[in-house]
N, C-alpha and C positions, 0 to 999 in steps of 0.2 A: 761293830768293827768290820767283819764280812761286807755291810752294806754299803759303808764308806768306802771300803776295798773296789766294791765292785762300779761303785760311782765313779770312781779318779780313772776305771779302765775304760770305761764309756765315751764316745765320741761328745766332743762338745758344740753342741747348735745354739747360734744366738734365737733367745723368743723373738727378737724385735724380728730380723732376717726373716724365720719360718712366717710371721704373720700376715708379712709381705706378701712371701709366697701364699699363703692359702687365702687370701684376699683377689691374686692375681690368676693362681690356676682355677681356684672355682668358679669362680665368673665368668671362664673363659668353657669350662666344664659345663656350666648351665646352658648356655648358648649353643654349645657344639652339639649337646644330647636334643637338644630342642629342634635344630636344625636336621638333625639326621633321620628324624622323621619317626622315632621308636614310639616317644613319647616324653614329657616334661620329666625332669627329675621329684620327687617327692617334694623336696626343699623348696622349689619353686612353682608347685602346684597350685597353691592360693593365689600369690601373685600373680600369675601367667592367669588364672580363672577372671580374677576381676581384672588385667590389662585386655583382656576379650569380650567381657562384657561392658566393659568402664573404659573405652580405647583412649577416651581424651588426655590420660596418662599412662607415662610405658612401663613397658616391665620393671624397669628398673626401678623408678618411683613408686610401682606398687611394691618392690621388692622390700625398699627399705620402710614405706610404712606399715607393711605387716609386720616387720620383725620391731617397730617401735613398739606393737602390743603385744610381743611376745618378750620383751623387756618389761611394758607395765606388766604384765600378769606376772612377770618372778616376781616382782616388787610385791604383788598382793599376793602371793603365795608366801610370800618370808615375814611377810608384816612389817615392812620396814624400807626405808629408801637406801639404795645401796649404788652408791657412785660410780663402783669399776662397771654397774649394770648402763650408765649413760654414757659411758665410753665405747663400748660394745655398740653401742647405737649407731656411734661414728663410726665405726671398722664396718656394719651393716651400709652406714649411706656408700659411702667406698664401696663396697661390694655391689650395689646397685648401679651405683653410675659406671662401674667399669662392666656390667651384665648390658647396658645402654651404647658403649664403646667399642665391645667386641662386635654386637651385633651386625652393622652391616659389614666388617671384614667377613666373617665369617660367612656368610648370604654370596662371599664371592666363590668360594670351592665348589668343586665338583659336585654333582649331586647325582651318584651312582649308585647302584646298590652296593658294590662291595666298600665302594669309600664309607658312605651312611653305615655300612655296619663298624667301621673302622673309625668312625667319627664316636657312635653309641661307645663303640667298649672304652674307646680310649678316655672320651668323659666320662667315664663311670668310672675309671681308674684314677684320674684327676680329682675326683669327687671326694671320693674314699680315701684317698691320700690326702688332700686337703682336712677335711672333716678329723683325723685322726693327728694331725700337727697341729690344729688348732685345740684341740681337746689337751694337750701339754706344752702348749708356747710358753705357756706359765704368764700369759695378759688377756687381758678380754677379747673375746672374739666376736666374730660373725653372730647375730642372735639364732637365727637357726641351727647353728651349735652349738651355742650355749643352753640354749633350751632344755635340751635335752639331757644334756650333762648336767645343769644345777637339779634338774626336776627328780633324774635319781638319784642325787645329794640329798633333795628335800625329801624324796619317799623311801628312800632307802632300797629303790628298785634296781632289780640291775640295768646297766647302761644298755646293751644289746635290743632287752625285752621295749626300754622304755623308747629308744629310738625306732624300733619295729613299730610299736602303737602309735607313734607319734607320727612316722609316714604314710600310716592307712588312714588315720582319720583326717590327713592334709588329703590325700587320692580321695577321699571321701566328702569332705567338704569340696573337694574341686570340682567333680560328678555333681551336686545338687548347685551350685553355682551356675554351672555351664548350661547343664538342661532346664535351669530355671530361667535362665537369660539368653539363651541361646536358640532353647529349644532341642539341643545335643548335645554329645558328649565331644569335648575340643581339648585339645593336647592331650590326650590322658590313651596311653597304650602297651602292648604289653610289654616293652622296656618299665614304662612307670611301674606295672607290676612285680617284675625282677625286681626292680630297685629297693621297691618298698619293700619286699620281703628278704632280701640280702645284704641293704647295706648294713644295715647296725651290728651283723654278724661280720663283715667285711672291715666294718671299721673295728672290732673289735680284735679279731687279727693282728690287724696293722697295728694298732694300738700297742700290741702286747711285743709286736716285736720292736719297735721303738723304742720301747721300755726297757727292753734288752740290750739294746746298741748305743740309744745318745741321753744325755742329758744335756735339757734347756738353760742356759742362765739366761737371766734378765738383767734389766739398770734396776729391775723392783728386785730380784735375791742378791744382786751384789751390794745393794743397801740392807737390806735385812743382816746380810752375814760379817759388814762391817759393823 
């Protein structure tokens, strides 16, 4: 009763709306951190490694076929084909091609040091806000956030720990990528570092105060609850 109580006082956000948004502001967050010169965001460390070693396709197209085998591997981690997981794939290719879109606007601002630090936090703010709306739109998301959120479903680990492991071994795979084809170390700095080690705890935060303030409905719980 209390729960329901406290559900009816909670702000109400459409999923479809928020989806929007974190399909919109991250991509736009990807680009801006990249440009600012700190270093790639964890999420887009892989893709950004083989868009430098493998230029004949951009970031954005490596963006979303990494995250297509970050969709098969939930598939083989649950044993089983699960359809909202190839919907997910589309919210990814979306997410790529507008990480493609931003890009030259972005290449047109300033490029100062006090903007570049102002470009870093604010995408990194963008990020974690995103990440943490998509985590309760209550529909499939980005795969790079779904990943992480099915995977401590599946292990029963917490979200924080498993999104922390999950952005060092993407900064870690990017490092043998790069130096293996490159010969050096490329996008990867000590923003990447911050990142990897404070979003899962940033998103988790956010997460919890969200969970305080709104509740998502969907077209998918306004059928459920009719």
């Amino acid at each position: 009763m209390n729960e329901k109580r406290n559900d009816q006082n909670k702000h109400i956000w459409r999923g479809e709306l928020a989806l929007l948004t974190v399909v919109l502001i991250d991509s736009f967050g990807v680009d801006v951190i990249l440009y600012s010169g700190w270093g790639i965001s964890p999420i887009s460390s892989v893709p950004f490694a083989f868009s430098e070693a493998f230029p004949i396709l951009t970031l954005g197209t490596w963006t979303y076929l990494f995250q297509g085998s970050l969709v098969l591997s939930l598939m083989i981690l649950r044993k089983r084909f699960v359809p909202q997981y190839l919907f997910s794939f589309v919210v990814g290719f979306a997410f790529g091609k507008m990480i493609d879109f931003y890009e030259p606007i972005i290449h047109m601002l300033p490029f100062v040091l006090p903007l570049r630090v102002l470009y870093f936090v604010g995408g990194c703010l963008l990020l974690t806000f995103g990440i943490s709306l998509s985590n309760r739109c209550g529909l499939p998301i980005v795969p790079t956030d779904l990943f992480p959120r099915e995977l401590s479903i599946i292990t029963g680990i917490g979200y924080p720990r498993i999104k922390l492991t999950f952005d060092v071994i993407s900064v870690f795979v990017t490092g043998l990528i790069t130096i293996g084809f490159l010969g050096h170390l490329e996008g990867l700095g000590i923003g990447t570092i911050v990142m990897a080690l404070s979003f899962g705890r940033i998103v988790g935060v956010m997460g919890t105060a969200l969970d305080k303030k709104v509740r998502f409905v969907t077209f998918l719980s306004a059928r459920a609850e009719s």
